[in-house]
Gaussian input, Z-matrix of N, CA and C with variables (Angstrom, degrees):
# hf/3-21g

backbone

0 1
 N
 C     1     B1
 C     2     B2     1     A1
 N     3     B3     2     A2     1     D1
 C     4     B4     3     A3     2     D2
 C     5     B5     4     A4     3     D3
 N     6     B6     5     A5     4     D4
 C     7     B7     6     A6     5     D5
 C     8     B8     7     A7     6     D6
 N     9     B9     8     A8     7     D7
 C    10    B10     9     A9     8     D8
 C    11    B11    10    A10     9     D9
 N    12    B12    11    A11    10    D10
 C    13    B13    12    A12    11    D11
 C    14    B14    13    A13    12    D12
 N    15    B15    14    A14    13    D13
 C    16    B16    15    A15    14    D14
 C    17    B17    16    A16    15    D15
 N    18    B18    17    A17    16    D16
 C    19    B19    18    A18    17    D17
 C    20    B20    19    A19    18    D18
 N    21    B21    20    A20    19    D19
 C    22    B22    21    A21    20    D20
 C    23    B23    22    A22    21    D21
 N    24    B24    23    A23    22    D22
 C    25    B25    24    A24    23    D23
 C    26    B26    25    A25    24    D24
 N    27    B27    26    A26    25    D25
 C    28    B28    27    A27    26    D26
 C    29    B29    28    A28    27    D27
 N    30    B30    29    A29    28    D28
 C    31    B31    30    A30    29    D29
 C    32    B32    31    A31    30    D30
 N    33    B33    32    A32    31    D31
 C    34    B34    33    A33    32    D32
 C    35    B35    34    A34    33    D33
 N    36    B36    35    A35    34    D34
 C    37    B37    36    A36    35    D35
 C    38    B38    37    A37    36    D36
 N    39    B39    38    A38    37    D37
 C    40    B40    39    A39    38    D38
 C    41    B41    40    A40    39    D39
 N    42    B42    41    A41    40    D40
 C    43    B43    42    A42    41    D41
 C    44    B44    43    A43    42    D42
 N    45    B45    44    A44    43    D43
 C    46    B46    45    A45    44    D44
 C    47    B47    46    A46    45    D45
 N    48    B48    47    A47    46    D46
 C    49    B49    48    A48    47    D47
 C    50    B50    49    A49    48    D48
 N    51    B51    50    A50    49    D49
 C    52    B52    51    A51    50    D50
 C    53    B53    52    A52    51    D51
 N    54    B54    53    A53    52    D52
 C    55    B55    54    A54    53    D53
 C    56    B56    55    A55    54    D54
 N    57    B57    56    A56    55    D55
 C    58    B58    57    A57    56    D56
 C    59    B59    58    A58    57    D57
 N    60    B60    59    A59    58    D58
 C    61    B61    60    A60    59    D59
 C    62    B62    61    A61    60    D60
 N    63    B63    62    A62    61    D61
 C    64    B64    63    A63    62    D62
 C    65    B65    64    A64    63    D63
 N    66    B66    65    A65    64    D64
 C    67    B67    66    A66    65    D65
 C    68    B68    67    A67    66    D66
 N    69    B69    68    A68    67    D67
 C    70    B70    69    A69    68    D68
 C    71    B71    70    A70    69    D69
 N    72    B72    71    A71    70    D70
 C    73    B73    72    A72    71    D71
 C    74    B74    73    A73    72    D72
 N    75    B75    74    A74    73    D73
 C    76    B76    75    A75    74    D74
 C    77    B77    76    A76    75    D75
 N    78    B78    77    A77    76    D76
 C    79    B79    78    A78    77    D77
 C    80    B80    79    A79    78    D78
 N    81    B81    80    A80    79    D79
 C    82    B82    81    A81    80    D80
 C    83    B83    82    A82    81    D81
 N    84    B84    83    A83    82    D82
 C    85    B85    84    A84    83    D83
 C    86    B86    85    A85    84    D84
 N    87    B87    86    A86    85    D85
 C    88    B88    87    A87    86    D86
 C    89    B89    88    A88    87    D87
 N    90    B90    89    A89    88    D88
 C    91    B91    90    A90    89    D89
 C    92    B92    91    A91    90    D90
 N    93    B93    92    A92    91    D91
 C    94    B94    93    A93    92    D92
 C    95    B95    94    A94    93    D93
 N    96    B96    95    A95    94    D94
 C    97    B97    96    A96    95    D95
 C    98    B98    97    A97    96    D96
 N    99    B99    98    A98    97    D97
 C   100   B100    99    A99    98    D98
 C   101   B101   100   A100    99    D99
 N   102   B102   101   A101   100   D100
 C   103   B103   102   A102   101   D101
 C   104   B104   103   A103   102   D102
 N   105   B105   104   A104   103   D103
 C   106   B106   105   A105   104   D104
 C   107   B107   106   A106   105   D105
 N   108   B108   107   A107   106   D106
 C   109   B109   108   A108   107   D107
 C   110   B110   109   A109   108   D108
 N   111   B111   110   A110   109   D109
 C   112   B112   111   A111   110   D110
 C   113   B113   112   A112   111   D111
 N   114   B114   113   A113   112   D112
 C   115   B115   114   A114   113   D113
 C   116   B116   115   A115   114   D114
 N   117   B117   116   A116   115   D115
 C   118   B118   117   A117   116   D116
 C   119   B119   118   A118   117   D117
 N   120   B120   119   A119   118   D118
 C   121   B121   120   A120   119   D119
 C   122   B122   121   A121   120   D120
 N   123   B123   122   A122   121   D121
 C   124   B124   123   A123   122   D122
 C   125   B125   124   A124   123   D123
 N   126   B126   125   A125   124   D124
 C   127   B127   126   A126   125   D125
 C   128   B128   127   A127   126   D126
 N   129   B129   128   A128   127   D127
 C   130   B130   129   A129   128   D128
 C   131   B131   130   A130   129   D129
 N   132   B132   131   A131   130   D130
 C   133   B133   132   A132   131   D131
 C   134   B134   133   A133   132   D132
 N   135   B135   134   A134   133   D133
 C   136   B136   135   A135   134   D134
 C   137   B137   136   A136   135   D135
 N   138   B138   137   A137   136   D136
 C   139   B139   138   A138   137   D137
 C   140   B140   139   A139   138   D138
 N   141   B141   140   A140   139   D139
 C   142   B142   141   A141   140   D140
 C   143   B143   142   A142   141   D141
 N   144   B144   143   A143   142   D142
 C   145   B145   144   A144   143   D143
 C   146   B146   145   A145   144   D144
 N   147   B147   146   A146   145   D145
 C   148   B148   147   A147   146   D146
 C   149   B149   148   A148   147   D147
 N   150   B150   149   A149   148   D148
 C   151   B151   150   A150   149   D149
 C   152   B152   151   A151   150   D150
 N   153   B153   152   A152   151   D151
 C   154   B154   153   A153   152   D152
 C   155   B155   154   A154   153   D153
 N   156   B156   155   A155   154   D154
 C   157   B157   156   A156   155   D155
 C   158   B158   157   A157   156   D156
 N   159   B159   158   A158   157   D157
 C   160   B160   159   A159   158   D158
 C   161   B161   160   A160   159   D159
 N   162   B162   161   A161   160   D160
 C   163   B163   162   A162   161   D161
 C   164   B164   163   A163   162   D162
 N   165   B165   164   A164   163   D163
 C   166   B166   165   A165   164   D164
 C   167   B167   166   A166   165   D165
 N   168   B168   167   A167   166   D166
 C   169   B169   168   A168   167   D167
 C   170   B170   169   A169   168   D168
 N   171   B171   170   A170   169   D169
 C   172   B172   171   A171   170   D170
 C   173   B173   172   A172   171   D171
 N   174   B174   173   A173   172   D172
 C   175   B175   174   A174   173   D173
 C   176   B176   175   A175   174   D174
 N   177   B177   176   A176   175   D175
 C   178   B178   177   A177   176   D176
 C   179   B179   178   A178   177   D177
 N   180   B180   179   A179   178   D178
 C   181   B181   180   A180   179   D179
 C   182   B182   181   A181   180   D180
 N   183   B183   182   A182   181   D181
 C   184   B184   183   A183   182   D182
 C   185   B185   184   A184   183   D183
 N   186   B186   185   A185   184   D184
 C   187   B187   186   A186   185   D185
 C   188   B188   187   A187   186   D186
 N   189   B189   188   A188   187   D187
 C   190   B190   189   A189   188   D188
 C   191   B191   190   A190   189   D189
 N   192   B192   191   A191   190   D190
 C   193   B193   192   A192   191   D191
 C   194   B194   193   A193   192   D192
 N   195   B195   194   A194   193   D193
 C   196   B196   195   A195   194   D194
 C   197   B197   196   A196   195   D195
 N   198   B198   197   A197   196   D196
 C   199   B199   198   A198   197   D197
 C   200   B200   199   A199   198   D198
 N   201   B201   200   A200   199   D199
 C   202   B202   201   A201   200   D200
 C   203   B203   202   A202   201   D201
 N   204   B204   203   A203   202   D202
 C   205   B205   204   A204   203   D203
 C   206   B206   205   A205   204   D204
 N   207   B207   206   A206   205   D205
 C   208   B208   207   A207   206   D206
 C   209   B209   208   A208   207   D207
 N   210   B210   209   A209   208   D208
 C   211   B211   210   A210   209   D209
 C   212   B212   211   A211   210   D210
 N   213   B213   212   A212   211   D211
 C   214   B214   213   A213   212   D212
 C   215   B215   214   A214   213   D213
 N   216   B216   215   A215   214   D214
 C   217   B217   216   A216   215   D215
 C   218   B218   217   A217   216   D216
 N   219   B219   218   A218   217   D217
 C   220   B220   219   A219   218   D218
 C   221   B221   220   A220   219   D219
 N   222   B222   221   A221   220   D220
 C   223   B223   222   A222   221   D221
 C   224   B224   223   A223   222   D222
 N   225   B225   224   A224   223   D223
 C   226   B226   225   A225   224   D224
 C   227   B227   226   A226   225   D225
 N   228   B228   227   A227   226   D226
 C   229   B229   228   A228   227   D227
 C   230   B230   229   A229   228   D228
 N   231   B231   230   A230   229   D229
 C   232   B232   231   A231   230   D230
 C   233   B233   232   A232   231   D231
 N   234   B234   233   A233   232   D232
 C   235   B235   234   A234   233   D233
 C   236   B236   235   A235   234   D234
 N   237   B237   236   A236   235   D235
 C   238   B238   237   A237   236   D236
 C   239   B239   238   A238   237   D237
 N   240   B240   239   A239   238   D238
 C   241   B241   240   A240   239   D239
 C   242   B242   241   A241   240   D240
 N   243   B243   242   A242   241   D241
 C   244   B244   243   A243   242   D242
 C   245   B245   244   A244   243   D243
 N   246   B246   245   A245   244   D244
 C   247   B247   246   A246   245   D245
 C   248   B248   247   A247   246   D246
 N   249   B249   248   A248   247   D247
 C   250   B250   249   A249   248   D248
 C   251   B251   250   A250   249   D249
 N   252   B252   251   A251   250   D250
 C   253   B253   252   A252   251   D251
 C   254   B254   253   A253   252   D252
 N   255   B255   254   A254   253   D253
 C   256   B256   255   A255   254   D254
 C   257   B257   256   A256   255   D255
 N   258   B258   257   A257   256   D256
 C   259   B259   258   A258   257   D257
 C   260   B260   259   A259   258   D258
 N   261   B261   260   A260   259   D259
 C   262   B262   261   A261   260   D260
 C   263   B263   262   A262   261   D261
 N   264   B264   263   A263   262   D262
 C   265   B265   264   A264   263   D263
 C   266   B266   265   A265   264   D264
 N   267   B267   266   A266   265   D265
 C   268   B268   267   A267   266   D266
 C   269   B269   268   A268   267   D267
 N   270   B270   269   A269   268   D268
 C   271   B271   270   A270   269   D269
 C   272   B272   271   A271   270   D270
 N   273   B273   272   A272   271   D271
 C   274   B274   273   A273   272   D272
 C   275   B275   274   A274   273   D273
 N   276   B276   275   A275   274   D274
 C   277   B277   276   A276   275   D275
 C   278   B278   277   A277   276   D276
 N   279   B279   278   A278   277   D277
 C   280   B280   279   A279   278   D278
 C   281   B281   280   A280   279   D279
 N   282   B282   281   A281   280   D280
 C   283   B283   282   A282   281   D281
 C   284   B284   283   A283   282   D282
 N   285   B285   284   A284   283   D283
 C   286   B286   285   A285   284   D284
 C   287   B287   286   A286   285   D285
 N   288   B288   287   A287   286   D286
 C   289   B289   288   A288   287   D287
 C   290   B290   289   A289   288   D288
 N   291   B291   290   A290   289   D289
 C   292   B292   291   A291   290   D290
 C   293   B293   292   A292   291   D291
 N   294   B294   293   A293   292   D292
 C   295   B295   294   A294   293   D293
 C   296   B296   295   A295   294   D294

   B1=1.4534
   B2=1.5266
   B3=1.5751
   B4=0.9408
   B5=2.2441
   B6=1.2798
   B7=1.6236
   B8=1.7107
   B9=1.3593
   B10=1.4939
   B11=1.3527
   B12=1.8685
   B13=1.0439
   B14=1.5633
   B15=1.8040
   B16=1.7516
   B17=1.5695
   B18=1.3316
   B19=1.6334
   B20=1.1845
   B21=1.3199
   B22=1.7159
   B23=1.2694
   B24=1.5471
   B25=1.6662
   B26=1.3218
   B27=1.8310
   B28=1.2086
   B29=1.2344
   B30=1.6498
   B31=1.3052
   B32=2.3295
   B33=1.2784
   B34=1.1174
   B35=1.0852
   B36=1.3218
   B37=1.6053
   B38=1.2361
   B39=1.5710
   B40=1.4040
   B41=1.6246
   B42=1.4644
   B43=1.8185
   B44=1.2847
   B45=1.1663
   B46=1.4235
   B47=1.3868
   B48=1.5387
   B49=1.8288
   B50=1.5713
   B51=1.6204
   B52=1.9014
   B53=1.3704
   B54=1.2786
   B55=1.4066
   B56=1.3179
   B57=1.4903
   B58=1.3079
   B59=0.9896
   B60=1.5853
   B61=1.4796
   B62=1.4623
   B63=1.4309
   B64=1.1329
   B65=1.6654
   B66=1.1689
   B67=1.5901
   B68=1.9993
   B69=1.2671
   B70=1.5491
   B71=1.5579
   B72=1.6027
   B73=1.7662
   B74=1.6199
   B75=1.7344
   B76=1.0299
   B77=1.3490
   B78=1.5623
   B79=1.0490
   B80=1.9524
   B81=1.2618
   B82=1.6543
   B83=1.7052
   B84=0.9465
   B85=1.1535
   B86=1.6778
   B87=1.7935
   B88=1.0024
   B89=1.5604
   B90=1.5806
   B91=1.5554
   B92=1.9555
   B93=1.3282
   B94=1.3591
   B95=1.5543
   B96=1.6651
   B97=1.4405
   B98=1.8271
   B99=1.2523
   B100=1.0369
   B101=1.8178
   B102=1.2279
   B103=1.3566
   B104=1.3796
   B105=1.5861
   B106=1.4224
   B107=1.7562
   B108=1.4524
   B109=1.4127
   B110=1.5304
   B111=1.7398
   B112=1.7506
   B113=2.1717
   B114=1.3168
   B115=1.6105
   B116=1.9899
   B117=1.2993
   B118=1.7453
   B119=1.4032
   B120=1.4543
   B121=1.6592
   B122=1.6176
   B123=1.0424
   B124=1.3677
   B125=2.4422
   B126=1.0929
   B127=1.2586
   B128=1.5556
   B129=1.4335
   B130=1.6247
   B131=1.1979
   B132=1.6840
   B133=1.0837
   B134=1.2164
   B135=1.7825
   B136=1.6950
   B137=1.8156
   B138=1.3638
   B139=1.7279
   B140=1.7739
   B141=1.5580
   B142=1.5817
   B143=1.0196
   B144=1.0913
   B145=1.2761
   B146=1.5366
   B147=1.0829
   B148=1.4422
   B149=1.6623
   B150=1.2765
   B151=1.7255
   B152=1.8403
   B153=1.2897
   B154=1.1159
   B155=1.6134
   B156=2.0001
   B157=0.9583
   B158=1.4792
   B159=0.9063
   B160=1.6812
   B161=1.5439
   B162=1.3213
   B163=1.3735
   B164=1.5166
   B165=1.3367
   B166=1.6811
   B167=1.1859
   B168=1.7257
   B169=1.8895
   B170=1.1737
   B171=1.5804
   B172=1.1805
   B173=1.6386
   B174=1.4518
   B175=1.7239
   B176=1.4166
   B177=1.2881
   B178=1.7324
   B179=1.6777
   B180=1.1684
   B181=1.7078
   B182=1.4812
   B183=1.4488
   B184=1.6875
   B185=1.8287
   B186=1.8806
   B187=1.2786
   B188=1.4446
   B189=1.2139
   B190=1.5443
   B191=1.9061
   B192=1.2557
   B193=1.5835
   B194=1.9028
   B195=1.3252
   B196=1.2256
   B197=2.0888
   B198=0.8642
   B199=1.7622
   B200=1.3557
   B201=1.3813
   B202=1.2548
   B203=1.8591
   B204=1.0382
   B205=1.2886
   B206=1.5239
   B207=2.0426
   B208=0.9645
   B209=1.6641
   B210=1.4325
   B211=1.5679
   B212=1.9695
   B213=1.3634
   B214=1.2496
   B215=1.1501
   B216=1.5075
   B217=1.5766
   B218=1.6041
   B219=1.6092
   B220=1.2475
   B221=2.6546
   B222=1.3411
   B223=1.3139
   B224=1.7462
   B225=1.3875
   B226=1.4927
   B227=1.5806
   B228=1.5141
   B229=1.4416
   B230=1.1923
   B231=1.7083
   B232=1.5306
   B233=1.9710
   B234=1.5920
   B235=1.1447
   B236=1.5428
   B237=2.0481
   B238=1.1431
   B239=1.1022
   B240=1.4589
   B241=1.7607
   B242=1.3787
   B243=1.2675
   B244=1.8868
   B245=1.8408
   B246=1.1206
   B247=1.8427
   B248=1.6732
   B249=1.3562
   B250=1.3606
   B251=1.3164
   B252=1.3463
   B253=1.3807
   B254=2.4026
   B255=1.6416
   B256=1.2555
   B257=1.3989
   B258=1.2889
   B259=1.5183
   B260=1.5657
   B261=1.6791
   B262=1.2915
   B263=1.2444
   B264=1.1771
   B265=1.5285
   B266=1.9707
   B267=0.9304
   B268=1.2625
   B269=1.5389
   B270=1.6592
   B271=1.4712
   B272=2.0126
   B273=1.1151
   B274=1.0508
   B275=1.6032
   B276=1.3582
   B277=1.3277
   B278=1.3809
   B279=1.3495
   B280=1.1363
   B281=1.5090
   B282=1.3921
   B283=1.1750
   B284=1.8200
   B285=1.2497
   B286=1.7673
   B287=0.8397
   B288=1.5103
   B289=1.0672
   B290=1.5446
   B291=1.1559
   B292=1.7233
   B293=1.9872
   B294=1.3308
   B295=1.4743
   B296=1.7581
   A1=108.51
   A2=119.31
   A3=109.93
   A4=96.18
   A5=102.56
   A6=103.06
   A7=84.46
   A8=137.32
   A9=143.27
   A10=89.00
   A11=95.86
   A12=113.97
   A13=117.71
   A14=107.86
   A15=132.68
   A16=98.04
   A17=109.67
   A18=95.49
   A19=115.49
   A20=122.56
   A21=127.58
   A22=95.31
   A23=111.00
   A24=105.47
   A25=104.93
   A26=119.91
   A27=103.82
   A28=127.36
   A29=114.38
   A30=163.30
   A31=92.65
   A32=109.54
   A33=99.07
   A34=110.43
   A35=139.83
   A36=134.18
   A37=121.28
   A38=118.98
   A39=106.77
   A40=126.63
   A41=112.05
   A42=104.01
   A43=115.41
   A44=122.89
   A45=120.47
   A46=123.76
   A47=86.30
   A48=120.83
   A49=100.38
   A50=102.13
   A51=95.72
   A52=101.51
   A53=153.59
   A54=130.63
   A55=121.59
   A56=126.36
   A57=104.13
   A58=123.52
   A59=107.48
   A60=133.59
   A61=115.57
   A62=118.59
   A63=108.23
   A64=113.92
   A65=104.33
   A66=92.40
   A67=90.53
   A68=102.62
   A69=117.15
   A70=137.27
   A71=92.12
   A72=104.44
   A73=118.26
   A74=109.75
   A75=113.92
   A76=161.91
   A77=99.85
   A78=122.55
   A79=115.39
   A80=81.33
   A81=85.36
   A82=112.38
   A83=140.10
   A84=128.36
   A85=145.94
   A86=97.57
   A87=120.76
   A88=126.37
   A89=96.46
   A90=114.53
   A91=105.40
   A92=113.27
   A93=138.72
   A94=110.79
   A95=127.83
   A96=131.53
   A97=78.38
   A98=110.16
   A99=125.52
   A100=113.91
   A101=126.69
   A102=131.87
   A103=111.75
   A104=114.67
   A105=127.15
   A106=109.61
   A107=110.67
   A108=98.79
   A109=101.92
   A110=114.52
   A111=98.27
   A112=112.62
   A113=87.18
   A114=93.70
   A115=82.70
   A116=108.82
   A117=113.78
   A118=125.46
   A119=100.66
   A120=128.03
   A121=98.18
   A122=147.31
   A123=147.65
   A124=80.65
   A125=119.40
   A126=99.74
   A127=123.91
   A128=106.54
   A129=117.84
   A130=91.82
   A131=140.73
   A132=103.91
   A133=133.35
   A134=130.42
   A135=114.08
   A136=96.26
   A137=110.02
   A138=131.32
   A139=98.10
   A140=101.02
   A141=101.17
   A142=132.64
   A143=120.48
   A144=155.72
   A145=99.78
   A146=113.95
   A147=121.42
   A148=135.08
   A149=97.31
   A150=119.68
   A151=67.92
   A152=140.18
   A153=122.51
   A154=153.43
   A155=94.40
   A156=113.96
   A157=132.84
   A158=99.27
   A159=141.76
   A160=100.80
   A161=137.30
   A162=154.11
   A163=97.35
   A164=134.11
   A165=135.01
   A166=107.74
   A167=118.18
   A168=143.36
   A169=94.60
   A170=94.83
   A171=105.79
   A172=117.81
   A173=102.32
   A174=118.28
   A175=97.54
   A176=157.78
   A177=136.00
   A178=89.20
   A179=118.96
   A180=123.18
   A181=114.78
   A182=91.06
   A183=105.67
   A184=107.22
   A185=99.31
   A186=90.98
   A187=136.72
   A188=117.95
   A189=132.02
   A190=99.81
   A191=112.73
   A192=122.44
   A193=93.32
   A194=116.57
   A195=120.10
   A196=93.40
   A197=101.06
   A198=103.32
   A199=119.27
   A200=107.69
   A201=96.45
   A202=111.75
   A203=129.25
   A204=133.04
   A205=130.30
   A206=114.46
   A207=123.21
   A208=101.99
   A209=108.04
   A210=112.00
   A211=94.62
   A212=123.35
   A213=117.79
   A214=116.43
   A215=116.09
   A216=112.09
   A217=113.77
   A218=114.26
   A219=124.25
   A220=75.88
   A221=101.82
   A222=114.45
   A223=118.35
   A224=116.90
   A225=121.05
   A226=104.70
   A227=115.60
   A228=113.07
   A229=124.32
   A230=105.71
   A231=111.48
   A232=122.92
   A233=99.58
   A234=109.39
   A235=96.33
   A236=112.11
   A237=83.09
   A238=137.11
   A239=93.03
   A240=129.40
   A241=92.56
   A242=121.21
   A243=87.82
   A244=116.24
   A245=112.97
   A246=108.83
   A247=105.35
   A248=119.05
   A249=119.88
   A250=132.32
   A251=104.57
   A252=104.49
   A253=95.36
   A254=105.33
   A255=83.34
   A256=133.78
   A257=120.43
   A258=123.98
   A259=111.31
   A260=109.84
   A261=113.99
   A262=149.89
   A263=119.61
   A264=153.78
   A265=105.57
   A266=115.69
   A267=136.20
   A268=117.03
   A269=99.32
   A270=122.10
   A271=110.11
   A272=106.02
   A273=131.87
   A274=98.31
   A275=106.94
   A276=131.47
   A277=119.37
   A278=134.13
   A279=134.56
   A280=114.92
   A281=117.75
   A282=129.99
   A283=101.88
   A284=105.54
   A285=105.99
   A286=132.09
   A287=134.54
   A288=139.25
   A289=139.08
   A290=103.96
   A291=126.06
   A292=106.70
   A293=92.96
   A294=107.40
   A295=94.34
   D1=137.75
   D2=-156.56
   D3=-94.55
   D4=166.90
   D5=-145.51
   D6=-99.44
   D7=144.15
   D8=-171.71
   D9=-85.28
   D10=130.31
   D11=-172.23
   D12=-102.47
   D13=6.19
   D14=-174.24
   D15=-48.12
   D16=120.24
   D17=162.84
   D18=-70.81
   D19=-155.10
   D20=159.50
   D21=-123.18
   D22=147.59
   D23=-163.97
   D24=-100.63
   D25=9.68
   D26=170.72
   D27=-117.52
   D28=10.32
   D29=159.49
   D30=-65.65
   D31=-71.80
   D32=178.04
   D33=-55.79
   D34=-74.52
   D35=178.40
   D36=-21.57
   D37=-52.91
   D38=163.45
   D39=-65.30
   D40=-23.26
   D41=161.48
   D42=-56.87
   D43=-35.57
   D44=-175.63
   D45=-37.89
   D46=-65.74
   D47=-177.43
   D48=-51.80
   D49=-53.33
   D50=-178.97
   D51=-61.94
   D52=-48.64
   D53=-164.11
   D54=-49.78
   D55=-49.90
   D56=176.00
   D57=113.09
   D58=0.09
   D59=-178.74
   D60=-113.49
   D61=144.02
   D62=-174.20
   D63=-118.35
   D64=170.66
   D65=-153.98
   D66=-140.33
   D67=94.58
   D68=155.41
   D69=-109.43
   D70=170.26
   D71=-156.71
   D72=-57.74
   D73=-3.87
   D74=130.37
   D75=-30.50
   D76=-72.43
   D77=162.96
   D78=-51.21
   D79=-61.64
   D80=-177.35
   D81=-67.39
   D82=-40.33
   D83=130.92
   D84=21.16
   D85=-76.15
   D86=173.58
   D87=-91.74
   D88=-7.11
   D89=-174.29
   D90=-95.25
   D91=-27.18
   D92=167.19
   D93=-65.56
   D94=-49.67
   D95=-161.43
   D96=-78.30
   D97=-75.54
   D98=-169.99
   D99=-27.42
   D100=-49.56
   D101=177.65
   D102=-67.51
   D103=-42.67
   D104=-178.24
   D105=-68.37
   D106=-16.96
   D107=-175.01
   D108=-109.52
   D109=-27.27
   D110=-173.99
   D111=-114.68
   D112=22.98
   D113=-153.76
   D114=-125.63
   D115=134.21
   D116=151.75
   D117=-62.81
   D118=92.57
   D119=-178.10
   D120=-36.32
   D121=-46.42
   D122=-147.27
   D123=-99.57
   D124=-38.34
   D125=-175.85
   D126=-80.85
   D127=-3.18
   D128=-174.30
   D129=-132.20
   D130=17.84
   D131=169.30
   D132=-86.46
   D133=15.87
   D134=176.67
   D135=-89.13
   D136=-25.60
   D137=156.68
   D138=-18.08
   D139=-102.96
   D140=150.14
   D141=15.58
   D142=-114.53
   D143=171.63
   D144=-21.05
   D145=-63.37
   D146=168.45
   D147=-42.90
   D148=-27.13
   D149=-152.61
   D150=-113.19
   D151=-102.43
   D152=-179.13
   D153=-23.05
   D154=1.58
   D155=151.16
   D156=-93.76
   D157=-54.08
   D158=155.41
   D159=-29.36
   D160=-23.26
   D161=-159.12
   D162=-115.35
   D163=-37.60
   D164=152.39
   D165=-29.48
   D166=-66.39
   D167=-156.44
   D168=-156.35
   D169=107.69
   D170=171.30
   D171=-75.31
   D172=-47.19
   D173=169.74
   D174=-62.89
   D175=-18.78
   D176=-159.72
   D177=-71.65
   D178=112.48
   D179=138.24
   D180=2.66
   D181=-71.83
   D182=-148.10
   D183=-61.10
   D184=-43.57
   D185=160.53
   D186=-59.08
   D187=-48.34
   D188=-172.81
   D189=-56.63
   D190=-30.03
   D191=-177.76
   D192=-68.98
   D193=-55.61
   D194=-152.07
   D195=-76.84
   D196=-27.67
   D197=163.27
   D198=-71.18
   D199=-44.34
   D200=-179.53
   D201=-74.65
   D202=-35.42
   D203=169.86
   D204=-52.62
   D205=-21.37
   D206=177.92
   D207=-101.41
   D208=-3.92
   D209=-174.69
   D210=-87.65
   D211=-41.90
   D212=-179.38
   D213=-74.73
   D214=-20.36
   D215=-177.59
   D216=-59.14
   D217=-21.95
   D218=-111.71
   D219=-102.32
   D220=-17.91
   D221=169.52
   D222=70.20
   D223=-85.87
   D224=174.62
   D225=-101.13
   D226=-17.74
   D227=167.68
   D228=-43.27
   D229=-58.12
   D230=168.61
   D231=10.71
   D232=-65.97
   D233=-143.82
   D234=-77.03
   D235=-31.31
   D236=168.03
   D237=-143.92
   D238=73.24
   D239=165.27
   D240=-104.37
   D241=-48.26
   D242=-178.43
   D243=-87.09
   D244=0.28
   D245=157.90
   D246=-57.08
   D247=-48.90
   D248=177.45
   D249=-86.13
   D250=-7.12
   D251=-166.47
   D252=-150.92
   D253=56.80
   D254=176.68
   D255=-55.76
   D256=-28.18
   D257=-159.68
   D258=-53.91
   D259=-27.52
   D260=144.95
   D261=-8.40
   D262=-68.83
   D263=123.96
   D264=23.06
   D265=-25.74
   D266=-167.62
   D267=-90.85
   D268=-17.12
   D269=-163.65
   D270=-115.73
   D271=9.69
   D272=-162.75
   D273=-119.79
   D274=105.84
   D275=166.35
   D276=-30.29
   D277=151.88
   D278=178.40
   D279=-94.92
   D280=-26.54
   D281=175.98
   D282=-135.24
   D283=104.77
   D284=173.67
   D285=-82.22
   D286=-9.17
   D287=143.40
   D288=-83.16
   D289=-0.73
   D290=159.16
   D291=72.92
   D292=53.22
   D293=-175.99
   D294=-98.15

């Protein structure tokens, strides 16, 4: 049986903080043009939507949670939303299978 792979989203929030990386309106920015020009807008858009919030407060939790949740929805996409958009990278669990 295969083992649930759900993070806990407040388990991710605290990975965040441990990485050590910081994540500005820059970044998000360029991670947004970038998706909108090489990525299917209709397949990243709660992605989007998210990251264009997330671009309000960059530090608010609640956003960075609601990114990271539209970033896992997003399944084999993953790989290439972050070819276009690494700064991402940040949103990406330390352990993905929640061992």
């Amino acid at each position: 049986m295969a083992k649930d792979t759900t993070n806990n989203l407040s388990e991710t929030a605290g990975e965040l903080k441990n990485k050590g990386q910081s994540l500005d309106v820059a970044n998000i920015d360029i991670a947004i043009d970038m998706l909108t020009t090489y990525m299917d807008v209709d397949e990243v858009s709660s992605l989007l939507s998210a990251l264009k919030t997330l671009r309000t407060e960059p530090l608010n939790e609640d956003f960075q949670l609601k990114v990271v949740t539209a970033f896992n929805a997003l399944g084999v996409s993953q790989g290439a939303v972050l070819t276009y958009a690494p700064a991402l990278n940040i949103f990406i669990s330390d352990d993905p299978f929640g061992d």
